[in-house]
N, C-alpha and C positions, 0 to 999 in steps of 0.2 A: 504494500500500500504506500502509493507516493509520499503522504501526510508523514508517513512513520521515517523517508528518509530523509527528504528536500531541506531539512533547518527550518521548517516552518514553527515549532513551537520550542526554539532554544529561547524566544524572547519569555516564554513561560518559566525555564528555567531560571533565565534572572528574577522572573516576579518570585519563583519560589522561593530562590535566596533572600530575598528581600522579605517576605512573610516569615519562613521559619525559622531562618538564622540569623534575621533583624539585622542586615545589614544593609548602609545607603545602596539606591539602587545603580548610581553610578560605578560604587565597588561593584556590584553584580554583575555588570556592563561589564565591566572590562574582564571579570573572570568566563565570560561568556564570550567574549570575544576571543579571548584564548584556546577556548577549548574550540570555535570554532576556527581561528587560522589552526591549528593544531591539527583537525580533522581533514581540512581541506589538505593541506601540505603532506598527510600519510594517506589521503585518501580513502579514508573512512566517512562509512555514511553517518545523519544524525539518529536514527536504530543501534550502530554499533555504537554508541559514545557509552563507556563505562564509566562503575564509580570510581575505578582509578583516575579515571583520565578529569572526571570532576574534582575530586578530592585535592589530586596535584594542580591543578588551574587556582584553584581556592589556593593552598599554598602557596605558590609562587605570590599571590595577589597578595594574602592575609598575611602568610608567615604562618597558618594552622590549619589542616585538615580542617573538613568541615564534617566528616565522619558518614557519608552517604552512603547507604549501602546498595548492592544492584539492583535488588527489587526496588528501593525507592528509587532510583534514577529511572531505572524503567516504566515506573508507575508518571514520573513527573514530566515523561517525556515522550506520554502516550498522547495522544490526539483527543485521542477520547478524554484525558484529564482534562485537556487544553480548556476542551468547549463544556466542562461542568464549572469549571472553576472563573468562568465571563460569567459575570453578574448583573450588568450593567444595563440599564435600558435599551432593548436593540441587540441584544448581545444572541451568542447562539445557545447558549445554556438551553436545555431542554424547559427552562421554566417559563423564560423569557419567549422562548418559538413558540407552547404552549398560547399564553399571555396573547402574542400577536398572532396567532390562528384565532384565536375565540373572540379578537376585537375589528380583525376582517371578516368572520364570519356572519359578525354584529352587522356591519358597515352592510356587506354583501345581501344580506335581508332587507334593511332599510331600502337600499339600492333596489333589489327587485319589485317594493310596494313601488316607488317611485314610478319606476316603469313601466308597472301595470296600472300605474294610474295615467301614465301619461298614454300607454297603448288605449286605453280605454277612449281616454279625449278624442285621440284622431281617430278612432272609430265610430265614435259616435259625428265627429266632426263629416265624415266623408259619407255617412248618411245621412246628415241635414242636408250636405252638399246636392247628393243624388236627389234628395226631395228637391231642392229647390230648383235642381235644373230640368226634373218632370213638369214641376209647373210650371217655368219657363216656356219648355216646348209646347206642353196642353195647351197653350193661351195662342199659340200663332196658328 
């Protein structure tokens, strides 16, 4: 799955660091940017990034392991985490797509009364119409 190799949620990575080991997220940034020239330069995908190769990026940065283990790098660096952990108005979180299906769905009903009330008008409009141009003809 592309999601799982392309770098798309290393920027989740820095949000982790910055959430669970409370550090500025500029530090995060740049320990992510290591580990991402790092992977690019061995050619490795963002699937293969281990907790080593995290732990040493945080080192070089911090001067401390930051003690990750590979189920958690794996779990932080799933796609699927990506999009539970967007909260935000708009966001993909399954609560949020939820949210905006049930408030198009809203919109989409309203929208169809409109319709059929507006279908109704020119209906009714183009059968006044045809009355009026029978008694037009009738009369000559």
């Amino acid at each position: 799955n592309r999601a799982r190799q392309n770098f798309s949620v290393v920027t989740d990575l820095a949000d982790e660091l910055v959430r669970k080991q409370g550090m500025p997220f500029r530090i995060a940034h740049e320990i992510v940017g290591n580990i991402v020239r790092e992977c690019l330069e061995r050619g490795i995908r963002s699937d293969d990034i281990t907790a080593g190769i995290v732990n040493d990026a945080a080192r070089s940065v911090t001067g401390e392991s930051i003690g990750w283990t590979e189920e958690y790098t794996r779990q932080v660096l799933a796609p699927e985490h990506s999009v539970r952990e967007k909260r935000s108005s708009g966001s993909p979180s399954p609560e949020q797509c939820q949210l905006m299906i049930t408030v198009l769905n809203e919109k989409l009903e309203r929208d169809k009364k409109v319709f059929s009330g507006i279908r109704s008008s020119i209906e009714s409009a183009k059968t006044k119409l045809k009355q009026e141009i029978s008694e037009v003809l009738a009369r000559k």
